[in-house]
C-alpha positions as CSV (number, residue, x, y, z in Angstrom):
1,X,0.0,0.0,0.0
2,X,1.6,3.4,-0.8
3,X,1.6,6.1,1.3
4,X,-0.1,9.0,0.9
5,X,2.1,11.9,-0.9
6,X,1.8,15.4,1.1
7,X,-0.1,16.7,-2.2
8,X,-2.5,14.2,-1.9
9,X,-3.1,14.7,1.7
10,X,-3.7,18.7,1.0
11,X,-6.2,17.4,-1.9
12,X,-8.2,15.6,0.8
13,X,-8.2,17.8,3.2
14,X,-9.9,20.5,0.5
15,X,-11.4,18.3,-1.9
16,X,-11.9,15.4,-0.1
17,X,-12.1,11.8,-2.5
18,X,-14.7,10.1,-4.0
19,X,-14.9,7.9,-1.4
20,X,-15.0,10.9,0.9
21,X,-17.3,13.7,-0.5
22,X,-20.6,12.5,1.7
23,X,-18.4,13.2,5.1
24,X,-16.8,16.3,3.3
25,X,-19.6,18.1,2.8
26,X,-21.5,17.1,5.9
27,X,-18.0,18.0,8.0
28,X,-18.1,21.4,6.3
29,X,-21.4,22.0,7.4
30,X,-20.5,20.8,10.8
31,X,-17.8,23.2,10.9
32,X,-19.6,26.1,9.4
33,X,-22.5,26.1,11.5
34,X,-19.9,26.0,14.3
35,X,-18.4,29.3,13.0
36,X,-21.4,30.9,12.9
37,X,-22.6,30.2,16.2
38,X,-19.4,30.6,18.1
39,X,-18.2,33.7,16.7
40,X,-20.3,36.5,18.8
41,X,-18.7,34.2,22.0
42,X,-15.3,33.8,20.7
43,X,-14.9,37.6,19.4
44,X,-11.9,38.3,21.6
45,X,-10.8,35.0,22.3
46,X,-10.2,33.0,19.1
47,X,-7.6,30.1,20.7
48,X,-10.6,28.9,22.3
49,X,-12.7,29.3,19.6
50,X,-10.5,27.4,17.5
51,X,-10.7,24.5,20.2
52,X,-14.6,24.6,20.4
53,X,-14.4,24.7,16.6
54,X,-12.4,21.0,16.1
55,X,-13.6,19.5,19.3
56,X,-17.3,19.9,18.1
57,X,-16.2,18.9,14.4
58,X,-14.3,16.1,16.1
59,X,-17.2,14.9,18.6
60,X,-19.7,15.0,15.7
61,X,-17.4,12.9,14.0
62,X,-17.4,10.4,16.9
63,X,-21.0,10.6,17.4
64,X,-21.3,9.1,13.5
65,X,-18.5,6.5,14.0
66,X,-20.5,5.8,17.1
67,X,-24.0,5.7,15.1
68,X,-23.2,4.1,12.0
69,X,-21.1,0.7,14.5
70,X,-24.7,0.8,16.4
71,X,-26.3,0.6,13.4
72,X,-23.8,-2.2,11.4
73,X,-23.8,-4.3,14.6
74,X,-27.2,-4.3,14.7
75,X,-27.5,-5.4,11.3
76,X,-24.8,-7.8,11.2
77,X,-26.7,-9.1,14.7
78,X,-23.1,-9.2,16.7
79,X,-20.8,-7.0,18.2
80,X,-18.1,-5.1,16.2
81,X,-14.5,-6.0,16.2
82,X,-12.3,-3.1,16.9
83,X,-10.6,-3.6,13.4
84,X,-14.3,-3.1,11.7
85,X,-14.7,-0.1,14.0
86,X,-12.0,1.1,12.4
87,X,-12.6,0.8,8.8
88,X,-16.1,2.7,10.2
89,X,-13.7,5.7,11.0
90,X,-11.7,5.8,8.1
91,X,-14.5,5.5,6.1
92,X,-15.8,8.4,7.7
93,X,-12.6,10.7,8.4
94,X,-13.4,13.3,6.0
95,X,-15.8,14.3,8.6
96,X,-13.0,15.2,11.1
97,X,-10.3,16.2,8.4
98,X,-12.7,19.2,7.5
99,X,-12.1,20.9,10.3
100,X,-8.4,21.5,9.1
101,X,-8.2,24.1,6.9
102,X,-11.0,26.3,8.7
103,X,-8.8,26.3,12.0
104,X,-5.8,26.9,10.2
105,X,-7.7,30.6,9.2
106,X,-8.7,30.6,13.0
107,X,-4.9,30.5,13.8
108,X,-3.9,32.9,11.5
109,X,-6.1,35.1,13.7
110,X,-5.1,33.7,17.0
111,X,-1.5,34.6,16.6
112,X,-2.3,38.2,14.9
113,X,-1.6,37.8,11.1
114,X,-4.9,38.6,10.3
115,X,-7.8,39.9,12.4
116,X,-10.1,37.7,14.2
117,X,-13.2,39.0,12.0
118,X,-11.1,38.2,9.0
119,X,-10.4,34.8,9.9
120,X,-13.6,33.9,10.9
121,X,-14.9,34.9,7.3
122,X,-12.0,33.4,5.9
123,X,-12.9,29.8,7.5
124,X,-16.3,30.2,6.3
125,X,-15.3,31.2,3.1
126,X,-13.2,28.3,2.9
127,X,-16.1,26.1,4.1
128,X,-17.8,27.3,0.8
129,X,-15.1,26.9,-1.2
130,X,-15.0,23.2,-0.3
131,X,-19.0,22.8,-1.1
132,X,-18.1,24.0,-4.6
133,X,-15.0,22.1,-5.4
134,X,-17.1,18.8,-3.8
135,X,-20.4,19.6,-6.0
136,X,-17.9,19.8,-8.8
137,X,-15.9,16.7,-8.0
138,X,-19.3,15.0,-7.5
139,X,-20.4,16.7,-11.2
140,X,-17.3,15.4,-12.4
141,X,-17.8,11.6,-11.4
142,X,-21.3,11.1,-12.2
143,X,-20.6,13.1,-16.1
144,X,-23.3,15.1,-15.1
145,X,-24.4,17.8,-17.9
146,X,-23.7,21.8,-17.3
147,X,-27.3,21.8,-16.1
148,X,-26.5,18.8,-13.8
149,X,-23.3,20.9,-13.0
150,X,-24.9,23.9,-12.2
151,X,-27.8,22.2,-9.6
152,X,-25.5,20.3,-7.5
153,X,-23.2,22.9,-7.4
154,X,-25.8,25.4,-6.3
155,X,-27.6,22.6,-3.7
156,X,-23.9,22.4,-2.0
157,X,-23.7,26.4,-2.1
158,X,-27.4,26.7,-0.9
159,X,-26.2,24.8,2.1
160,X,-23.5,26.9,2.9
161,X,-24.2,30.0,1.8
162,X,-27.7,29.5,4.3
163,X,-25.1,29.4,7.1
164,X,-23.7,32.3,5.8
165,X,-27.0,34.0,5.9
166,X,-27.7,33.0,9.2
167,X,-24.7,34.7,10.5
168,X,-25.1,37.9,8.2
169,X,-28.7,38.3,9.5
170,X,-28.8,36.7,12.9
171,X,-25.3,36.9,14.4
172,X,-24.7,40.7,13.4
């Protein structure tokens, strides 16, 4: 089994794979809605933030390993081995891993290279980004048309860009 280049590992972290866009895009929203509702806490204090931000990503992500062994060993009618536990969470890593890039912004803030308004908008904006490079990716691997395209594309922005909303509107 080869090992995962650096390159590749950035492309998962942003893009995700096809085996990963499902727990990219739900991670993304994870983290987003996160931002949004964090921020008017966090104002002044964003190392903390950026802790609540990937320990609630990261707990969420538990929660589905968590949810989906229930629901195999249930079906399966036996417990789980801790190897098929396993496979469960790196199946469903992308969840976690999307937290990455959005607390990298957070840090940039947290240290003073940007400021903390900026990085919070930055996260979020790379939390849209992501929704359009996966409704592109997902475009991409199921040949959809420009029309196709265009409606998955804007179903993945509609998500995001409600969060946005929400803290245009409601947080400000």
């Amino acid at each position: 089994m080869a090992r995962p280049s650096a390159r590749n590992g950035f492309r998962e972290l942003f893009a995700g794979s096809s085996e990963t866009i499902a727990g990219t895009v739900y991670g993304t929203i994870i983290v987003m809605a996160t931002l949004v509702a964090g921020a008017p806490a966090f104002r002044h204090k964003l190392w903390n933030f950026v802790v609540v931000v990937v320990v609630t990503t990261l707990v969420f992500w538990a929660a589905h390993i968590y949810a989906h062994g229930l629901g195999e060993s249930l079906q399966l009618r036996r417990r789980l081995t801790a190897a098929e536990l396993g496979q469960i969470a790196r199946r469903e890593r992308a969840i976690g891993l999307a937290v990455v890039l959005p607390a990298l912004a957070l840090v940039l803030g947290a240290v003073g290279l940007i400021r903390g308004s900026a990085a919070v908008w930055l996260a979020l904006g790379l939390g849209v980004a992501a929704l359009t490079v996966q409704g592109v990716r997902y475009a991409r691997l199921e040949r959809l048309s420009r029309t196709g395209t265009a409606v998955v594309i804007g179903l993945n922005l509609l998500l995001g860009l409600s969060i946005v909303l929400l803290k245009v509107v409601v947080v400000h």
